[in-house]
C-alpha positions as a Markdown table, in Angstrom:
| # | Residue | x | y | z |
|---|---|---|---|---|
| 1 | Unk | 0.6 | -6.7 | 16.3 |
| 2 | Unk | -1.1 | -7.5 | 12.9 |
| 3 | Unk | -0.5 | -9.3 | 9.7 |
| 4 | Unk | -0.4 | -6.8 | 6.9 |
| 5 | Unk | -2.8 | -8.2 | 4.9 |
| 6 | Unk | -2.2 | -4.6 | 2.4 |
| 7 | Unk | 1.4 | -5.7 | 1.4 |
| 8 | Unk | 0.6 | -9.5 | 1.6 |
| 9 | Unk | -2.4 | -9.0 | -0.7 |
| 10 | Unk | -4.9 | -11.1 | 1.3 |
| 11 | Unk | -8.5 | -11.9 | -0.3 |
| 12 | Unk | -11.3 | -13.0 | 1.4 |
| 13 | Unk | -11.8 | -15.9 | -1.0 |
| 14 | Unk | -11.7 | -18.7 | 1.3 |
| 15 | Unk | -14.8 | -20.9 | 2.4 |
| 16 | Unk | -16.0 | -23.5 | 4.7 |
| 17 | Unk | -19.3 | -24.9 | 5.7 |
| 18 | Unk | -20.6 | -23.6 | 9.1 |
| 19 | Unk | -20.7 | -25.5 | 12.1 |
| 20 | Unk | -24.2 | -25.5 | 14.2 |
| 21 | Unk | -24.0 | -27.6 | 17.1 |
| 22 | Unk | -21.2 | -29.4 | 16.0 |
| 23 | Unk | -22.8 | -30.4 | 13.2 |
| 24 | Unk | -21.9 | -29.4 | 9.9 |
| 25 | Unk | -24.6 | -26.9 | 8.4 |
| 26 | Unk | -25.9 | -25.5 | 4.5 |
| 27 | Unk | -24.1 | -22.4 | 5.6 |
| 28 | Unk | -21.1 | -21.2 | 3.8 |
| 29 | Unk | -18.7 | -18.9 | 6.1 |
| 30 | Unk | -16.3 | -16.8 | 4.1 |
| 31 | Unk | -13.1 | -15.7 | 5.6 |
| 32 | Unk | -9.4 | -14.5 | 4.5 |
| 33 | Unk | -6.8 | -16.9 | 3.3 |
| 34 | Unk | -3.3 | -14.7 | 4.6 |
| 35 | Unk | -0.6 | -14.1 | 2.2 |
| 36 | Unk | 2.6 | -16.0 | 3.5 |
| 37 | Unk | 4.5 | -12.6 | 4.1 |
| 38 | Unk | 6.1 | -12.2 | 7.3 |
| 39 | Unk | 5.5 | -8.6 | 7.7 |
| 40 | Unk | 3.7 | -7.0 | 10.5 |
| 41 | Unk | 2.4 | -3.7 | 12.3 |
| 42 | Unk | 2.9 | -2.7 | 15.4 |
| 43 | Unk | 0.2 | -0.4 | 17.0 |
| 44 | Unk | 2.5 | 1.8 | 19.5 |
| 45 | Unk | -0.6 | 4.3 | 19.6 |
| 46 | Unk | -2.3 | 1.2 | 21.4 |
| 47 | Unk | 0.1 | 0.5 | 24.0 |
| 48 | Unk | -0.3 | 2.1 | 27.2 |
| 49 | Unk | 3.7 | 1.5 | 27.8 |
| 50 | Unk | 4.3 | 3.2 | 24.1 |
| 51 | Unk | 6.7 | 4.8 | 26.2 |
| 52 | Unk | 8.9 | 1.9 | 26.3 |
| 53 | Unk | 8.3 | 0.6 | 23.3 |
| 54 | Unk | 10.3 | 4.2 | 22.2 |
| 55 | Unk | 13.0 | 3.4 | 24.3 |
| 56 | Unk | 13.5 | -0.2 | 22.9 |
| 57 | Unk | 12.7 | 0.1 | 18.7 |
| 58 | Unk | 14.7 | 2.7 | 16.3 |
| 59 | Unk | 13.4 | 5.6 | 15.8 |
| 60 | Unk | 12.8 | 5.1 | 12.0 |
| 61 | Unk | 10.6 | 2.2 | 12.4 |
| 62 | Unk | 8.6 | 4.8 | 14.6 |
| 63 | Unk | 8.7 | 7.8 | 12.4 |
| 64 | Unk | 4.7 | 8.7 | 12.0 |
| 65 | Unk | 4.1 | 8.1 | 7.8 |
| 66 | Unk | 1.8 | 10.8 | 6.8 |
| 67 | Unk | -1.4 | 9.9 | 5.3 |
| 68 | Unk | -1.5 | 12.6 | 2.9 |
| 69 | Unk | 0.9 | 14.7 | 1.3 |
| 70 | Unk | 2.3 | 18.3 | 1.8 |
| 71 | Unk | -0.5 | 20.7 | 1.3 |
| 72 | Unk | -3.4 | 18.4 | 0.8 |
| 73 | Unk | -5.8 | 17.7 | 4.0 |
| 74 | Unk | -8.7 | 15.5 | 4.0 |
| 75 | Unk | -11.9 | 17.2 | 4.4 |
């Protein structure tokens, strides 16, 4: 399961000084400050039960969503 940071809009814009031996250090870390959206994906390609994840969720909220449209392939 992952935080979709796509919809949510997250942006790595958040910083904080490294630790080094528990000591604070000169180094800046960067990282991503998460969008408060409570939306999430679900990897059922992942899952080596996928087969009853199928059984449990509807099947629209596992209907594949193709990447591109009708007639146009990636290359």
């Amino acid at each position: 399961v992952l935080h979709d940071c796509y919809t949510a809009k997250c942006e790595a814009t958040g910083e904080c000084l490294r630790m080094e031996e528990r000591v604070e250090s000169d180094n800046v870390e960067n990282f991503i400050v998460h969008g408060s959206l409570d939306r999430f994906i679900i990897n059922s390609h992942a899952f080596q039960n996928a087969h009853l994840l199928r059984a449990t969720l509807p099947r629209d909220l596992l209907a594949p969503i193709p990447l591109f449209g009708i007639g146009r392939r990636s290359m």
